[in-house]
C-alpha positions as CSV (number, residue, x, y, z in Angstrom):
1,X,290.8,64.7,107.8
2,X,291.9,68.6,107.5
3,X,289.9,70.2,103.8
4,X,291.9,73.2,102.3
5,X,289.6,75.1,99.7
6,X,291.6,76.7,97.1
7,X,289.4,79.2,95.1
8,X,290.7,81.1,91.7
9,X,288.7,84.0,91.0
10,X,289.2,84.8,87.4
11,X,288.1,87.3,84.5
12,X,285.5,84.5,83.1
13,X,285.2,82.0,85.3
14,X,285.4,81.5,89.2
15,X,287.3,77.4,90.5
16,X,287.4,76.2,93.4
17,X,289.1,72.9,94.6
18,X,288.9,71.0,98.1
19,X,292.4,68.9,98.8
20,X,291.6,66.3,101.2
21,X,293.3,63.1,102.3
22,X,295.7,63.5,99.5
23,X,293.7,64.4,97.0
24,X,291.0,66.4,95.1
25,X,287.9,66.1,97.3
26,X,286.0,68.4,95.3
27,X,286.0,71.0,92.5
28,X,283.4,73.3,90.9
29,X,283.3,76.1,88.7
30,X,281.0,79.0,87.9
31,X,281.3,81.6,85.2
32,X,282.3,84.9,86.9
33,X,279.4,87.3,85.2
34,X,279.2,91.0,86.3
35,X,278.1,89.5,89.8
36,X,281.0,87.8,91.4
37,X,279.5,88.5,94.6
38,X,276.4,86.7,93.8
39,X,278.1,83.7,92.1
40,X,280.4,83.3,95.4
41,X,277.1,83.3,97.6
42,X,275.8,80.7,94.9
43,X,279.1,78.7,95.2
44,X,279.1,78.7,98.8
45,X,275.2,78.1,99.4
46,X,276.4,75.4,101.8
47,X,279.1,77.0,104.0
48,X,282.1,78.6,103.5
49,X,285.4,76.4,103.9
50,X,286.7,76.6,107.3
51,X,290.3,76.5,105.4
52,X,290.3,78.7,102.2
53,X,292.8,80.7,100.1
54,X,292.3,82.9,97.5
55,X,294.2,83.7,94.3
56,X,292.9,85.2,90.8
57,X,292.4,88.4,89.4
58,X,289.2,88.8,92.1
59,X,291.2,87.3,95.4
60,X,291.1,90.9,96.6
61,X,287.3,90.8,96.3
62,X,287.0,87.3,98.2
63,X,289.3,88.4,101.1
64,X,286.9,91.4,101.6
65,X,284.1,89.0,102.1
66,X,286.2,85.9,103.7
67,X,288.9,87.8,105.5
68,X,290.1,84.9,107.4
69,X,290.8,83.9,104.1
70,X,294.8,83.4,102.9
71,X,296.1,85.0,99.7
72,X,298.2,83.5,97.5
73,X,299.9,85.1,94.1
74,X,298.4,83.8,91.0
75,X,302.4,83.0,89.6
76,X,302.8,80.6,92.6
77,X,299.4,79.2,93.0
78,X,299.7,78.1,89.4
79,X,302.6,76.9,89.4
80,X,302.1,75.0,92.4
81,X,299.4,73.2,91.2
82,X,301.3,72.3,87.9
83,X,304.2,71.3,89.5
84,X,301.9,68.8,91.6
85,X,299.9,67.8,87.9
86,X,303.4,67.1,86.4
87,X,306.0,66.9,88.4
88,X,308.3,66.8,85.4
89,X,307.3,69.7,84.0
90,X,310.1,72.0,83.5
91,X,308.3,75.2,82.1
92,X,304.9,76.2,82.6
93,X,302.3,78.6,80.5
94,X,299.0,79.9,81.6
95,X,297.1,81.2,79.0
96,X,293.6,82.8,80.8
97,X,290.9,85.1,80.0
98,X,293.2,88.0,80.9
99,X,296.8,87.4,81.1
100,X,299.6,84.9,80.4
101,X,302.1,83.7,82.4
102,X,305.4,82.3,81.5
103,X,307.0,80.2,84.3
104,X,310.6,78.7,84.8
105,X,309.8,75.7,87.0
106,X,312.0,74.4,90.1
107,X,310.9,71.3,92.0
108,X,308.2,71.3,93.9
109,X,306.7,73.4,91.6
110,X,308.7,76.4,92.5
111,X,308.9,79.6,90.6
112,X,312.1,80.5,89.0
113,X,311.8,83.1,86.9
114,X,308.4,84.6,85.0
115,X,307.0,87.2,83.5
116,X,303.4,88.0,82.9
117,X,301.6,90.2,80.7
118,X,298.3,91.6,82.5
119,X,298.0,95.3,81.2
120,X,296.0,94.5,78.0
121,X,294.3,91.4,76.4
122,X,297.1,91.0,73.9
123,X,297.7,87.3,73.1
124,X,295.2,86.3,76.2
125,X,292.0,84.6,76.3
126,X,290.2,87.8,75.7
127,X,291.5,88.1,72.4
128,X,290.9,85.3,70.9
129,X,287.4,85.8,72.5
130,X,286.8,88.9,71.2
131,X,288.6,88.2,67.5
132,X,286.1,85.1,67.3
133,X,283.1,87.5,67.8
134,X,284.2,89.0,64.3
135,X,283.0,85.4,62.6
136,X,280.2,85.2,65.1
137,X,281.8,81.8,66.7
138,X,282.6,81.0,69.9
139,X,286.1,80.2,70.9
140,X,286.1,76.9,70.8
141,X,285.2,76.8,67.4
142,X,287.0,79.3,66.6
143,X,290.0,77.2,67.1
144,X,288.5,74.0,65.3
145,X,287.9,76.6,62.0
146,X,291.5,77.8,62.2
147,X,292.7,74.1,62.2
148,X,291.4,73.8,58.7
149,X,293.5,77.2,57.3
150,X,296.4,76.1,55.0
151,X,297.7,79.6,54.1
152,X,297.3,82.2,57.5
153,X,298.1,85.9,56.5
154,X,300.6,87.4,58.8
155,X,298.6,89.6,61.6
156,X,300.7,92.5,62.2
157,X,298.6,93.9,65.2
158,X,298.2,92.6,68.6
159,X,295.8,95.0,69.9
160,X,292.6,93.6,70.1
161,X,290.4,96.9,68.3
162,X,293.3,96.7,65.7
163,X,293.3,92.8,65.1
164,X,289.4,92.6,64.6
165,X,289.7,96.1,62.1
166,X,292.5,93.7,60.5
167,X,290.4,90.8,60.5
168,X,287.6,92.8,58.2
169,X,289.8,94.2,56.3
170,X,291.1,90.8,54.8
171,X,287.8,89.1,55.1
172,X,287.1,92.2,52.2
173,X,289.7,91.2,49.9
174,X,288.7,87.3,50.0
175,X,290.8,86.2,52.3
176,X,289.0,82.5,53.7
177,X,287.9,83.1,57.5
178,X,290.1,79.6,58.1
179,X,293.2,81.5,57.1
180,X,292.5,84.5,59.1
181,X,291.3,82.5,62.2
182,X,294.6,80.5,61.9
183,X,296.7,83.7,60.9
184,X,295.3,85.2,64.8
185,X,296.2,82.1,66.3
186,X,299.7,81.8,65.1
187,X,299.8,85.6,66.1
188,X,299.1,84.7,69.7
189,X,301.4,81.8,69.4
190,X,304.4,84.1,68.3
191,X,303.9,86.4,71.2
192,X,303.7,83.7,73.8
193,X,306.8,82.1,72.4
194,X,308.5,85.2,72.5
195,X,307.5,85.5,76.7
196,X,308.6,81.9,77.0
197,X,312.0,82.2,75.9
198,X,313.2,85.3,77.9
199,X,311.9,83.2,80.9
200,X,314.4,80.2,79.3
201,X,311.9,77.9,77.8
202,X,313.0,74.3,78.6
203,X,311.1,70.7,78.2
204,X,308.7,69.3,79.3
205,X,306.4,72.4,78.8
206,X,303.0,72.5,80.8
207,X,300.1,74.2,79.2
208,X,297.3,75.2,81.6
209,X,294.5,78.2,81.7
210,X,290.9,78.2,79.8
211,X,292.8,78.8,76.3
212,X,294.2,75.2,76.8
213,X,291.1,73.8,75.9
214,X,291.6,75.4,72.3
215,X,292.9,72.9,70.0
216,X,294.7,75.0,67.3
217,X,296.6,76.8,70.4
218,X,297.9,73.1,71.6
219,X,299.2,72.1,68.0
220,X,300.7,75.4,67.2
221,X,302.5,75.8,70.2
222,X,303.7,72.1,70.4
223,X,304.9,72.8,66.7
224,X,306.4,76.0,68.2
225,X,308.0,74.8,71.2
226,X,309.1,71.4,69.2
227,X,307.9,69.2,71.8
228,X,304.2,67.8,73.1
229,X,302.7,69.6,75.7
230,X,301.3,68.8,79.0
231,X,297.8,69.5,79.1
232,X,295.6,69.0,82.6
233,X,292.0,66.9,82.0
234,X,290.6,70.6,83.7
235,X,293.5,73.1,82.6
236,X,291.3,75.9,83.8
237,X,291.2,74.6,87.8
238,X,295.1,74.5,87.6
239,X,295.2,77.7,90.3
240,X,292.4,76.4,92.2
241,X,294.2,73.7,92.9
242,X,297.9,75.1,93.7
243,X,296.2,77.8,95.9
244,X,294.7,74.5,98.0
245,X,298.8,72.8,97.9
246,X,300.1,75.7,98.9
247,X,297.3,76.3,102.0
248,X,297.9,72.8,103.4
249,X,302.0,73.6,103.4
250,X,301.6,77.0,105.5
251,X,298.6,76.3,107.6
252,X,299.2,72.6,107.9
């Protein structure tokens, strides 16, 4: 049976998924560190996929080392692979380390219309990254600290320098780190609502990207959305595995 290798080159993390025989074969992901090179050597120790396209913030970098390689757009890959998760879905988000997407879904997981913010961290991954370093936590907890806040401070910045200057500030007049970490949060939430409605925001919504895995995200954008979300096991491999779809439908 025919293997198509779909590999996601991202800010943080590098995915790569295997379709075969009508389904996921294979999956694997390493962070991407300042040597993507090196971690693609690493991932592909064994061989390189005879089938393989690219998508990601780094697919440029991949095709200069696999150019028989196909590119795919990180919009389409990911969507592609949601609309294959959750076939229902009617909207899709993809929070990652260093954009969001906003998707209108068609079916077959086809792209209506989007938009996508990719020329600052505002509201990404990155920002919630970096805002977390300010309480010395990592993202993850992060988002289980802002869970507990009962009274979040409205974060007028989105800039990431000018959020964490913010972030001091109240922690100097008392404010409890809970609040603030929940007050950031529902700053990133307001922004990404505000994407998802001008791309007409209907039900079911899909949630997939790294910052999926953050818990206080998911409940304050169900809240915000006013209906559960559809979260992926792996909402991080979500390109990886549309770029492997969409492969196997133009190089069958």
């Amino acid at each position: 049976m025919t293997a198509y290798a779909g590999l996601d080159i991202g800010s943080r993390s590098i995915k790569l998924v295997v379709w075969q025989g009508g389904g996921v074969a294979a999956s694997r992901r390493l962070p991407t560190t300042f040597d993507a090179v090196g971690q693609l050597r690493t991932l592909f120790a064994a061989g390189v996929p005879e089938r393989l396209a690219v998508t990601g913030y780094g697919r440029e970098l991949a095709r200069e080392l696999y150019p028989f390689a196909r590119s795919v757009t990180e919009i389409k890959a990911h969507a592609l692979g949601a609309g294959s998760l959750f076939p229902q879905a009617a909207t899709l988000l993809d929070i990652g380390g260093q954009d969001t997407k906003a998707v209108s879904l068609l079916p077959g997981g086809r792209v209506g219309r989007f938009e996508m913010n990719d020329r600052c961290a505002a509201g990404t991954g990155k920002f919630l990254e970096y805002t977390a370093t300010v309480f010395g936590l990592s993202v993850e907890d992060f988002g289980r600290l802002a869970l507990t806040g009962d009274n979040p401070p409205t974060i007028s910045s989105m800039c990431t320098v000018f959020a964490e200057t913010e972030a001091t500030t109240l922690i100097a007049r008392g404010v409890s780190p809970a609040n603030i970490a929940l007050g950031l949060h529902k700053a990133v939430v307001s922004r990404t609502m505000a994407m998802l409605s001008r791309v007409g925001l209907a039900a079911p919504l899909a949630f997939v990207g790294g910052v999926a895995r953050n818990p206080c995200m998911v409940r304050l954008l169900a809240e915000a959305a006013d209906t559960p979300l559809l979260l992926p096991d792996e909402p991080d491999m979500t390109g990886a595995l549309g770029a492997a779809l969409w492969l196997r439908s133009v190089a069958p």
